[in-house]
N, C-alpha and C positions, 0 to 999 in steps of 0.2 A: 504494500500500500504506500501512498505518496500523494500528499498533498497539495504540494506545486513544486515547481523548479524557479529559484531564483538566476537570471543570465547577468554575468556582467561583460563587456562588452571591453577591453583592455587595450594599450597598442601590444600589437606581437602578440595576443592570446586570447582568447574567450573562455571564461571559466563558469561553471554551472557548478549548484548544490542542488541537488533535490532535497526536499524537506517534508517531515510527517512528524505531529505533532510537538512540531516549534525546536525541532531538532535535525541537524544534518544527517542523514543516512548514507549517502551516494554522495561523491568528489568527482567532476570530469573538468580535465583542462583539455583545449584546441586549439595548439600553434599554429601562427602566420608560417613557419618555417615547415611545418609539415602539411601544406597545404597540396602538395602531389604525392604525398603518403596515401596507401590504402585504409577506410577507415570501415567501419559497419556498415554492410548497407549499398557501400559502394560497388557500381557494377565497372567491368573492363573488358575493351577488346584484348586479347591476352595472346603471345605468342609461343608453341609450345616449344620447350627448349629442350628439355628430354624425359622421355621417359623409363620411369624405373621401376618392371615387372616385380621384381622382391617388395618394393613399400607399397605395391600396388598403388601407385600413384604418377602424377606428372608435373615435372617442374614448371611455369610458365612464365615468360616477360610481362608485365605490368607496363613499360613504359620510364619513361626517361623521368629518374626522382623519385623511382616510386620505391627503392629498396630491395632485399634482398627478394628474388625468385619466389613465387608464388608455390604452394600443394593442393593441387586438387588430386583429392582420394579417390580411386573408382569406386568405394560403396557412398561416396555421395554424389556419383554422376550415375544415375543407372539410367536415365533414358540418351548417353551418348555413345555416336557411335565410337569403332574402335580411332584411339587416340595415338597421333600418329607427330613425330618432332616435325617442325615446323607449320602445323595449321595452327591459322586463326581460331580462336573462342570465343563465346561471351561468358563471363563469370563474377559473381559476387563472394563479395568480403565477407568471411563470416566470424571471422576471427583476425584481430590486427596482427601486425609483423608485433616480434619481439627482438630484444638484443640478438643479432647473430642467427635468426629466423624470420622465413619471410610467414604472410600470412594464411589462413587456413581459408582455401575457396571451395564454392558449390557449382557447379555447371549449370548453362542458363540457355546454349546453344550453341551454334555455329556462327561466324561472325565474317561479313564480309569487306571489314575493315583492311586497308593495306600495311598498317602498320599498332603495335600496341600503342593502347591511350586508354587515359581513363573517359566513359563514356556518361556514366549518372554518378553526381556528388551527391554524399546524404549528408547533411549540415548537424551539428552537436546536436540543435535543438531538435530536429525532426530523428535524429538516432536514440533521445528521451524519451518523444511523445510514439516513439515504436515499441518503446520498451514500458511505457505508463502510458497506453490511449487516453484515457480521462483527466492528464494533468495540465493543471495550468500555470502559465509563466510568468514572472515579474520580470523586471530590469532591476538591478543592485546590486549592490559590492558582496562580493563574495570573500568572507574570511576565513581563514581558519586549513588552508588547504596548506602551508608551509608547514605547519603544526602534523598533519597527515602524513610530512615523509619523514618526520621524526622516529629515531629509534625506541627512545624512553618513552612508556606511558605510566605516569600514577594513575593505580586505583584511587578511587575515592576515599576511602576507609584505611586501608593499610595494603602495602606492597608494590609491587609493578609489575610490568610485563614490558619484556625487548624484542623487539619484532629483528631480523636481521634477515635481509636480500641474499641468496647465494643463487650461483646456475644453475642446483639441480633444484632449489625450492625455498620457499620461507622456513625459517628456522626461528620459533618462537620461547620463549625461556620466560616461566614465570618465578617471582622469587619474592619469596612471605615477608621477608625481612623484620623476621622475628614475630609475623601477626600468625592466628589458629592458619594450620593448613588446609582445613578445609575450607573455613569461612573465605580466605582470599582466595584458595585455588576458584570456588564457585562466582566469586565476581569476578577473577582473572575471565574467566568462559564468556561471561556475560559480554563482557569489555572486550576480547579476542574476536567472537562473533560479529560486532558490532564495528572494531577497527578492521575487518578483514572488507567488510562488505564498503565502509567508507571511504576505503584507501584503494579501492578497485581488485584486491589482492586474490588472484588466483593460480589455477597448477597445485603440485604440493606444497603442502606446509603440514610440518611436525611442530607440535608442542611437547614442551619438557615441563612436566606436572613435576612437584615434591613425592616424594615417598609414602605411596600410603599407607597405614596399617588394615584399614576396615573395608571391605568389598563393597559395603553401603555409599562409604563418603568415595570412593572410587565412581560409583554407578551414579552416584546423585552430580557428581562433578563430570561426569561423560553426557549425563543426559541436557543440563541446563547449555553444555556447548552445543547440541542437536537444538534443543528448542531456542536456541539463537542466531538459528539459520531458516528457521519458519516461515518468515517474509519476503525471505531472498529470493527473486526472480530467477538469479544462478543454480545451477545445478551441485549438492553440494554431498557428497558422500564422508561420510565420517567411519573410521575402521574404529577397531575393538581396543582400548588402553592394553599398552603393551607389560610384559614383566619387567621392566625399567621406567613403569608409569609415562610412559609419553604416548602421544596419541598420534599417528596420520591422520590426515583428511587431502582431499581433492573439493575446490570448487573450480565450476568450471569458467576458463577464459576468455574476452569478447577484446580488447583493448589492454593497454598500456596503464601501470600501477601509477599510483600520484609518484612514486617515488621513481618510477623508470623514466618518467618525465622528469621531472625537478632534477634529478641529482644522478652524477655520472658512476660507473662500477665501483668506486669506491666509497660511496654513501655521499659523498659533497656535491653540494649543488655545481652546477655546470655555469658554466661562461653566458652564455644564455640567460639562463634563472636568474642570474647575479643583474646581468644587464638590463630585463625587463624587469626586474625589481625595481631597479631603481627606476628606469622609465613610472610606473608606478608612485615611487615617492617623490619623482619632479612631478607631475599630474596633482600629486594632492596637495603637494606646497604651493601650488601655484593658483589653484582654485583658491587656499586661503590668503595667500598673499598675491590681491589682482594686480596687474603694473609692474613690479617689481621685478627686477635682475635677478635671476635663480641659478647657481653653480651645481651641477649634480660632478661628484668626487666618486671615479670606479674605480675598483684592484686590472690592474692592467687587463689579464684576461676578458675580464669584462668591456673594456674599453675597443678591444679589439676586436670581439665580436660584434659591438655595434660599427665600429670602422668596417669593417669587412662589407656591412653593408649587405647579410644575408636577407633582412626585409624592407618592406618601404617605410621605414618606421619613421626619418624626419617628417617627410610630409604632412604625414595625420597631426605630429606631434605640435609641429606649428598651426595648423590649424586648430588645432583645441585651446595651446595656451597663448601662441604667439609666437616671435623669433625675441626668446627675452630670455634664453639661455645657453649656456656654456656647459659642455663636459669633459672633465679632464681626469687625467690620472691621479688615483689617492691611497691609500693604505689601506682604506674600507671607503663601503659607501656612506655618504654624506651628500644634506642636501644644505645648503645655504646663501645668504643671500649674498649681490656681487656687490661691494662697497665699493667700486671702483666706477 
């Protein structure tokens, strides 16, 4: 269930929250930079590049930007015919590329384009309202999505829980830090359920429960994690607590985690992030201070990726606030005013 979706409309990003009862459930950002990425939804004249009998599958061109080689599975093509390297297809996204993998497509037909391109864009909003028919939208600032690729989370009450990114899966660690183990492990579930589905986090993820003694507080801490996957659109299988109390699960994948956007293999935010951040905090100093000379201060990296000039990011940027600022290199970012 979902009450509305809040959009806000950014330079370099569009960010949504879905929201059900006065609270974020679902996080989605959508780079200017990934705008010839393949995204949900999206269809493509698609060139087949080879095929490979053993993964019963076939690799495909997407098009120029669009990232690594597409898989289309033969048990999700059964009305094509036999697939052959180099013909044309039509094909939808059904699942986004990840790091170092391209995306998961469905056959849609024969395609008598002369070369790959992407043919129908499905826009952030219209990838929501496919996912929630009934929801309606606002325009508004969206907070709280930096906080989402955070590793640390307090519980409310006592303990935390680490979420940590690796290749083969999320690896999640809860730790009582000295509160009952049951009582946190049971809000840890609550809160795991909850950051998994908000932070878009799917594929495996193991959690590493405490030790327990009693096959009760084990089954009451297994169950409350299943009953906080209830609402979830995703597909979400939970396996049996192991004899080292940790748990697998699978939910299932559609897009890119808040964290695989924000921040690069190393958990740091990316040159990018840094950059339209700050883009972001010249936009808000500037609304409050109107007229006014604005200096925005980046860590080189970030400096360089707006030099680079990956989007059209001046242009909008002057028409929103003006040509009334300067950006230069700084230690951190910093927004202030130009006394000069």
């Amino acid at each position: 269930m979902a009450d509305y979706c809040r959009i806000e409309e950014a330079i370099g990003e569009t960010r949504a929250s879905v929201i059900n009862k006065k609270q974020n459930i679902e996080f989605y950002i959508r780079r200017w930079s990934h705008k010839n990425m393949p995204h949900v939804g999206d269809e493509f004249s698609a060139r087949v590049l080879r095929v490979d009998s053993a993964l019963m599958a076939a690799f495909v061109d997407l098009g120029p930007n669009s990232g690594p080689a597409g898989m289309l599975r033969f048990t999700m093509s059964p009305n094509a015919p036999r697939i052959l390297e180099g013909q044309m297809l039509r094909v939808k996204v059904l699942r986004e590329s990840e790091p170092d993998k391209g995306p998961l497509l469905s056959y849609l037909g024969e395609s008598t384009a002369k070369s790959a391109q992407k043919e129908v864009a499905v826009s952030l909003k219209d990838m929501i309202k496919g996912r929630y028919p009934k929801i309606s939208f606002e325009e508004g600032e969206v907070n709280g999505i930096s906080w989402a690729a955070e590793e640390e989370v307090a519980l409310k009450d006592h303990g935390y829980i680490y979420i940590e990114h690796t290749r083969a899966g999320t690896m999640i660690d809860v730790d009582t830090s000295g509160g009952q183990k049951t009582k946190v492990s049971i809000a840890a579930a609550k809160e795991i359920a909850r950051q998994i589905r908000l932070r878009g986090i799917g594929g495996l993820i193991l959690i590493d429960f405490p030790n327990f003694r009693k096959k009760k507080d084990r089954a009451d801490v297994w169950q409350t994690l299943v009953d906080g996957f209830n609402s979830d659109p995703n597909v979400v299988k939970v396996g049996p607590f192991s004899r080292f109390d940790t748990v697998e699960f699978t939910r299932s994948r559609t897009g890119l985690s808040i964290a695989n956007v924000l921040c690069d293999k190393n958990g740091y935010p990316t040159p990018e992030t840094m950059a339209l951040k700050g883009l972001r905090r010249l936009m808000k100093e500037a609304r409050v201070d109107g007229g006014t000379r604005l200096v925005l201060e980046l860590p080189r990296a970030a400096l360089e990726w707006l030099e680079h000039d990956y989007i059209d990011w001046k242009s909008p940027l002057t028409d929103k606030i003006g040509a009334r600022f300067t950006i230069r290199e700084g230690g951190a970012l910093d927004v202030y005013k130009d006394e000069k």
